[in-house]
C-alpha positions in Angstrom: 42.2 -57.3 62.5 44.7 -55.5 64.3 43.9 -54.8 68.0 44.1 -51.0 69.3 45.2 -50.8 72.4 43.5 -48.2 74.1 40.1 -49.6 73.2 41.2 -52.7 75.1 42.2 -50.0 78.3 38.9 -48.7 78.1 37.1 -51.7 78.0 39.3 -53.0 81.0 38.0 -49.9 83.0 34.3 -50.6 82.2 34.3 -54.1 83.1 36.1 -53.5 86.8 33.4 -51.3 87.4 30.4 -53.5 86.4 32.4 -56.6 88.6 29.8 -56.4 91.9 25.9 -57.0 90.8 24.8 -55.3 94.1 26.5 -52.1 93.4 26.7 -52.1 89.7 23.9 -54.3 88.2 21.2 -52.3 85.9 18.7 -54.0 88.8 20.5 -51.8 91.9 19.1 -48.6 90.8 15.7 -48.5 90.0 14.7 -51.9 89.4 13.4 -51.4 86.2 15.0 -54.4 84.4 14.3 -57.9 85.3 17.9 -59.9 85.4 17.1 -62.2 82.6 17.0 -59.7 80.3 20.1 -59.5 77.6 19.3 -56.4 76.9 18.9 -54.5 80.0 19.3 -56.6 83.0 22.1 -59.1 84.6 22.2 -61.3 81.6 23.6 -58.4 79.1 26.3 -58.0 82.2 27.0 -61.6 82.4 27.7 -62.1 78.9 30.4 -59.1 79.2 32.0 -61.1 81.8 31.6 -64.7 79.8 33.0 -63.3 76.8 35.8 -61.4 78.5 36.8 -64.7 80.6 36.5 -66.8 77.7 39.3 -64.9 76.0 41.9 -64.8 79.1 41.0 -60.7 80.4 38.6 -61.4 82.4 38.1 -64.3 85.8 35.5 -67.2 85.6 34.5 -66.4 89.2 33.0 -62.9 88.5 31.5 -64.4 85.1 29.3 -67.2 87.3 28.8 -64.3 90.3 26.6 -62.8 87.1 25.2 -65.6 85.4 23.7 -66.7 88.9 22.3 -63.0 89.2 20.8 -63.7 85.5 19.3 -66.9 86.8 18.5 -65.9 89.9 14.7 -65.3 89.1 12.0 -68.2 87.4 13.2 -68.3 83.7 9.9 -67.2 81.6 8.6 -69.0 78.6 5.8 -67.5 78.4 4.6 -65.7 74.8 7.0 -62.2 76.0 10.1 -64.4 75.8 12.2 -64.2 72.9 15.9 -63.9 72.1 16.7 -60.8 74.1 14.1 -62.3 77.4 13.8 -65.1 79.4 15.1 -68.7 78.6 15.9 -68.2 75.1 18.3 -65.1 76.1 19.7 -67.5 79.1 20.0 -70.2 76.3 22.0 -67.1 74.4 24.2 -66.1 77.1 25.0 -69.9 78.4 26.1 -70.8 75.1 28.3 -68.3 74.1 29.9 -68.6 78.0 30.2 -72.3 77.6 32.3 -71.8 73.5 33.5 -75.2 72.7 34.1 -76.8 76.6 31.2 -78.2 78.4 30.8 -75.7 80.4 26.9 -75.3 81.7 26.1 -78.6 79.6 22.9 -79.8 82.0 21.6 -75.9 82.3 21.7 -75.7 78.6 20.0 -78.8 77.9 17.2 -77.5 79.2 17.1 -74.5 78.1 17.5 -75.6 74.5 14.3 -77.4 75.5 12.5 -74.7 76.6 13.3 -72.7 73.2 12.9 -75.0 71.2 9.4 -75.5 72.3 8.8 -71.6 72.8 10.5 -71.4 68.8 7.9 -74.1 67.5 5.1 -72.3 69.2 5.7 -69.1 67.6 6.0 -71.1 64.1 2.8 -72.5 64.4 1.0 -69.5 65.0 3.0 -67.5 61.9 2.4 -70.1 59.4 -1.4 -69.7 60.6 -1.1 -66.3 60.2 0.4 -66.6 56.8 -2.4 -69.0 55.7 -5.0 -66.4 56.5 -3.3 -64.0 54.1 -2.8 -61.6 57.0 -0.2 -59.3 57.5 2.1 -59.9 60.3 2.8 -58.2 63.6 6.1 -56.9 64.0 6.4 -59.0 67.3 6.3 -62.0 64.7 9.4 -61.9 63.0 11.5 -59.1 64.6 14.9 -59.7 66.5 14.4 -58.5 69.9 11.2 -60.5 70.7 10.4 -62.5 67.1 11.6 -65.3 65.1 14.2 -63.7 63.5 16.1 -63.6 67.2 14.9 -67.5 67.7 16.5 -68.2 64.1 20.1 -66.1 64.7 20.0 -68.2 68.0 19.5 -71.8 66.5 21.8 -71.1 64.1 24.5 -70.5 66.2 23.4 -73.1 68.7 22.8 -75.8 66.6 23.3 -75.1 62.3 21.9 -78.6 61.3 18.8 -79.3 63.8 15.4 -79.5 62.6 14.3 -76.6 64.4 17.0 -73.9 62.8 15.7 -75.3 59.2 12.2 -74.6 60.2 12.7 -71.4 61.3 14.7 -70.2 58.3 11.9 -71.9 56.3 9.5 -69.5 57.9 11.8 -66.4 57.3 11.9 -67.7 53.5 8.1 -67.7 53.4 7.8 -64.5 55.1 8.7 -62.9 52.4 7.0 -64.5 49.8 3.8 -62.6 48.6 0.8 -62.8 50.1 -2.0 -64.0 47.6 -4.9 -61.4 47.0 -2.9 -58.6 48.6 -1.6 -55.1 47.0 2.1 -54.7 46.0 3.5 -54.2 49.4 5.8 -56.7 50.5 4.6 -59.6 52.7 6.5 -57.7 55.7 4.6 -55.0 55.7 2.8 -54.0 58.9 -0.2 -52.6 59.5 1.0 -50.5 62.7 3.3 -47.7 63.4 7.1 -48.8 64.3 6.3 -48.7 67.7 4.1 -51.2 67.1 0.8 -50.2 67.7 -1.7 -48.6 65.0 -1.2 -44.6 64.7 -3.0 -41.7 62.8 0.8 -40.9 61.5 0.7 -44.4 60.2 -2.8 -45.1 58.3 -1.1 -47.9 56.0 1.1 -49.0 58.6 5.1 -48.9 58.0 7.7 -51.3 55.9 10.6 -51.8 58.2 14.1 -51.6 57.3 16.0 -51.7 60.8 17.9 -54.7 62.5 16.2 -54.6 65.8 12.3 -54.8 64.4 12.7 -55.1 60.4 13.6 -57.3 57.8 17.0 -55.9 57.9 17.7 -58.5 60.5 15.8 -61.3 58.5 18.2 -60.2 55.7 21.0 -60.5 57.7 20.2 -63.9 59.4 19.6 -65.8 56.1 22.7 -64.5 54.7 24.6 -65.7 56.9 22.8 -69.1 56.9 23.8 -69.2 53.4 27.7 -68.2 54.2 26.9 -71.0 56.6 26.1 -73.5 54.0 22.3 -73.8 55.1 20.7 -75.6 52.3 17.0 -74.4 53.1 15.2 -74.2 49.6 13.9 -70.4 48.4 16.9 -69.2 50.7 18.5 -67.6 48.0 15.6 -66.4 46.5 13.8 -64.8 49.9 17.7 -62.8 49.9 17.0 -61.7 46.4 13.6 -60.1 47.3 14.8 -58.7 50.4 17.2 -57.0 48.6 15.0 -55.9 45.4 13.1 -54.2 48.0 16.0 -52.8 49.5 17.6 -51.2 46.6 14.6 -50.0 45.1 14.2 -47.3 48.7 18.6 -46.6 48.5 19.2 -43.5 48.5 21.9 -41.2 48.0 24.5 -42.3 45.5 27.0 -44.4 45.1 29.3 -42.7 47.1 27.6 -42.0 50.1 24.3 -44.5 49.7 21.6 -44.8 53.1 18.4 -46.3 53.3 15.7 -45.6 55.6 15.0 -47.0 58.5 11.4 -47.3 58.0 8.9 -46.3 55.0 4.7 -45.5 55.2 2.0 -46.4 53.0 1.9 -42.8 52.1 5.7 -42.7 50.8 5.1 -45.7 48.8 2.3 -43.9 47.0 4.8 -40.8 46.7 7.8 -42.6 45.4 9.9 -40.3 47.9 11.9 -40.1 50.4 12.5 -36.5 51.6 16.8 -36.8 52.3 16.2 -35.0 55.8 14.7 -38.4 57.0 17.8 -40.2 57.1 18.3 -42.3 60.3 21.2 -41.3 62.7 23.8 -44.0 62.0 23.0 -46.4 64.7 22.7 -50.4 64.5 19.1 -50.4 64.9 17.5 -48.2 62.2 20.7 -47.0 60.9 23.7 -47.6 58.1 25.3 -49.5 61.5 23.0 -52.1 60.9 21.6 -51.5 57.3 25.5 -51.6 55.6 26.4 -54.6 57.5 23.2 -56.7 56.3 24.0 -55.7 52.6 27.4 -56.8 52.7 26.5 -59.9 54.5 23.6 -60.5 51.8 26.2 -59.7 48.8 29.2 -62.3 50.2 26.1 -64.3 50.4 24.8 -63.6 46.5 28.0 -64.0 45.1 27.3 -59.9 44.2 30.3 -57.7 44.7 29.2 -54.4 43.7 26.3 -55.1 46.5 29.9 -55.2 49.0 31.0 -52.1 47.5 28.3 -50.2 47.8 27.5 -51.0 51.6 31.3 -50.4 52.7 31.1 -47.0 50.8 28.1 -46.5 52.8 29.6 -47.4 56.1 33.1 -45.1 55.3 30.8 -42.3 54.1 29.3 -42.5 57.5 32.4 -43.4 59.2 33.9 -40.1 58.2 31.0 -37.5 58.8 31.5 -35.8 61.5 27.7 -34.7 61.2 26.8 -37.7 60.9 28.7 -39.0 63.9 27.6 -36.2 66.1 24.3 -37.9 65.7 25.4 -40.2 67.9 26.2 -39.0 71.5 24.9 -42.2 73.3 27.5 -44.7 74.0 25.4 -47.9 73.8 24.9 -50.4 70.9 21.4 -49.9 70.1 21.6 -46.2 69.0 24.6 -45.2 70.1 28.6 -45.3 69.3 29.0 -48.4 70.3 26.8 -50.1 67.6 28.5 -48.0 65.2 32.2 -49.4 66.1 31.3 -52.7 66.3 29.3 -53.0 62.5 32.2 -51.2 61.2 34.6 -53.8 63.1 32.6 -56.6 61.5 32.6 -55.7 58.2 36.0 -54.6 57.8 37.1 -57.8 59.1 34.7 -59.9 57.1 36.4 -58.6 53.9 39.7 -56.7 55.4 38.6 -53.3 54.2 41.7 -51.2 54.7 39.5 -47.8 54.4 36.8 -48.7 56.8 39.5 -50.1 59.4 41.8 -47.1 59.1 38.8 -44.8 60.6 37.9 -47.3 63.5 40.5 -45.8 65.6 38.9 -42.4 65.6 35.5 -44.0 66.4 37.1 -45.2 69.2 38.0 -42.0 70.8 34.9 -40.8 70.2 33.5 -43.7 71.9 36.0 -43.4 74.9 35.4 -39.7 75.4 31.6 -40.4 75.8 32.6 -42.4 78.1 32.8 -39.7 80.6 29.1 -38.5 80.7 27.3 -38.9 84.1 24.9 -41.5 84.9 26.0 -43.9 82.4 23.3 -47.0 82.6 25.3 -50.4 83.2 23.3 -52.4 80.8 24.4 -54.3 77.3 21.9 -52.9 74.8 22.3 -49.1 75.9 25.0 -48.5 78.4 28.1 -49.8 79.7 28.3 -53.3 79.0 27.9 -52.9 75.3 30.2 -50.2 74.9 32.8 -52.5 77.0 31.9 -55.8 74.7 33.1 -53.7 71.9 35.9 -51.9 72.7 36.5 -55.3 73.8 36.4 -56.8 70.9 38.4 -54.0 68.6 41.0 -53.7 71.4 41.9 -57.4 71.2 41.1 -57.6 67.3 39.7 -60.7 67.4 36.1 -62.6 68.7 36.3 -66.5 69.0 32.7 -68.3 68.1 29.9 -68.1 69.2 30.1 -64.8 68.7 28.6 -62.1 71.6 27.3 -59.9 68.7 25.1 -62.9 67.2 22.2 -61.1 69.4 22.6 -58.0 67.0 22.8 -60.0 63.4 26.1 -58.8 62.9 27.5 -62.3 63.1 
């Protein structure tokens, strides 16, 4: 892709400023984020700096100053830790750092022990789950804290160990149907999308979004198959992920969506009222939605699936009402998410339209930039925003790729 420069400017600017953990680390304000969190603590920071020295703009001394902060308290394996907390995120952030050297070899050893272990835990108690014919928590299988984070992460890691076929092996059976249940896909929750029961929420909720839905899932085993994983039902599990999918698109062809999450009572309805579509973000959004279709259709071999999420992605792209949905600057909900999905997938198929409006995404980007009180952290503030302007300013990312925690990669 070619690079544009001011994006790399701006993400110069960002990173200078998030250089000191003492005076610019999310844990020197409040102290609301522990530092081995990715997503809102020193490790998020860390892996701007890693990923930023790796590629020449950025100095290995400041990169260690945060991986140190990251590792600074006892790593937790505990049932909370997951891809975006405690020594599976370390594992995360080490490996990407380390690229192809050596680099944090012994540290990473152990940590691969550690996840691996936490990984086979969590397996256990989902294929029990599975065999009771129960429906599964969204803590099971979601990005942030479920398997589908310990998956993107072994597959990345380690493509051909035992424990990344196991865990795409679970994701396969995840969505096959649960015997002696209703219609609903074996997904389905029984809770609200915040994840605990609600009266809004009576059936519970099927979830669309990257950061607790299948979209993820969808996204993870496509890539797995781009990847030449040779799990069996891999294909198949993408082909009912996607029947689902495309029976809840809406819009048309030239400007298609999909929600981010339906209820039981929508189901019984049919409908979706068009005033519910999501804001355009990565996690419930087209960000995230449009990038798992096109990975799932290079992965089927289905090119009008392509089509149809680029058009949804440039239909976003250049909607200014849409786009004004999105005054946040971080990756999670916010422009930064945005830029870096539409990054992806015009460089995964070197879309001319979608990379011809990255440049005013950009400036919007930037010129959020300026709001006060901007939170340093990867997931929703600074960090993220810098990773990505990062990445579109140089045009290029080297694997591992920083924006495997997000399924874009």
């Amino acid at each position: 892709m070619r690079p544009i420069p001011k994006a790399l400017t701006a993400a110069d600017a960002l990173a200078a400023e998030l250089t000191d953990p003492r005076t610019a680390g999310p844990e020197a304000g409040a102290g609301r984020a522990w530092p081995q969190s990715l997503a809102g603590g020193a490790a998020g920071v860390a892996l701007l700096h890693a990923v930023r020295a790796r590629t020449g703009h950025g100095d290995w001394d400041t990169a260690r100053t945060w991986v140190s902060r990251a590792a600074s308290d006892d790593l937790t394996a505990a049932p909370n830790a997951g891809l975006y907390f405690g020594a599976p995120a370390l594992a995360f952030l080490l490996h990407t750092a380390a690229g192809s050297t050596n680099r944090y070899r012994n540290a990473l050893e152990k940590l691969d022990a550690a996840t691996t272990l936490i990984t086979r835990r969590h397996l256990a108690e989902a294929h029990a789950r599975i065999d009771r014919r129960e429906r599964p928590a969204m803590q099971e299988f979601d990005l942030i804290r479920g398997l589908t984070g310990f998956t993107v992460h072994h597959l990345a890691r380690h493509p051909d160990h035992e424990v990344t076929a196991d865990a795409l092996a679970y994701l396969v059976r995840l969505t096959e149907p649960l015997p002696g249940r209703d219609a609903l896909p074996a997904w389905w929750t029984d809770v609200s999308p915040d994840g605990e029961p609600a009266p809004d929420f009576p059936g519970g909720h099927g979830n669309f979004g990257l950061a607790h839905g299948i979209g993820a899932a969808l996204a993870v085993m496509s890539l797995a198959l781009l990847g030449g994983a040779e799990v069996p039902g891999l294909v198949d599990a993408v082909g009912r992920i996607c029947a689902w999918t495309d029976q809840w698109q809406q819009g048309d062809d030239a400007g298609p969506w999909w929600p981010g999450f339906i209820s039981y009572g929508q189901v019984a309805d049919g409908y979706v009222e068009p005033a519910l579509r999501p804001r355009p973000s990565w996690c419930y959004g087209v960000a995230g939605t449009a990038r798992a279709q096109q990975l799932a259709g290079l992965a089927l071999g289905d090119p009008a699936r392509v089509h149809t999420a680029e058009n949804a992605m440039i239909t976003a792209l250049r909607d200014p009402a849409q786009l004004d949905l999105l005054p946040e600057i971080g990756l999670c909900h916010g422009t930064a998410g945005l830029l870096q999905a539409a990054w992806r997938m015009a460089d995964q198929t070197r879309n001319p339209a979608i990379a011809a409006e990255l440049p005013h995404v950009v400036d919007r980007l930037t010129a959020a930039l300026n709001q006060p009180d901007r939170d340093p952290e990867l997931l929703d503030g600074a960090a993220g925003a810098a990773l990505t302007l990062h990445t579109v300013g140089t045009g290029t990312t080297s694997a591992p790729h920083w924006d495997t925690f997000l399924a874009l990669a």
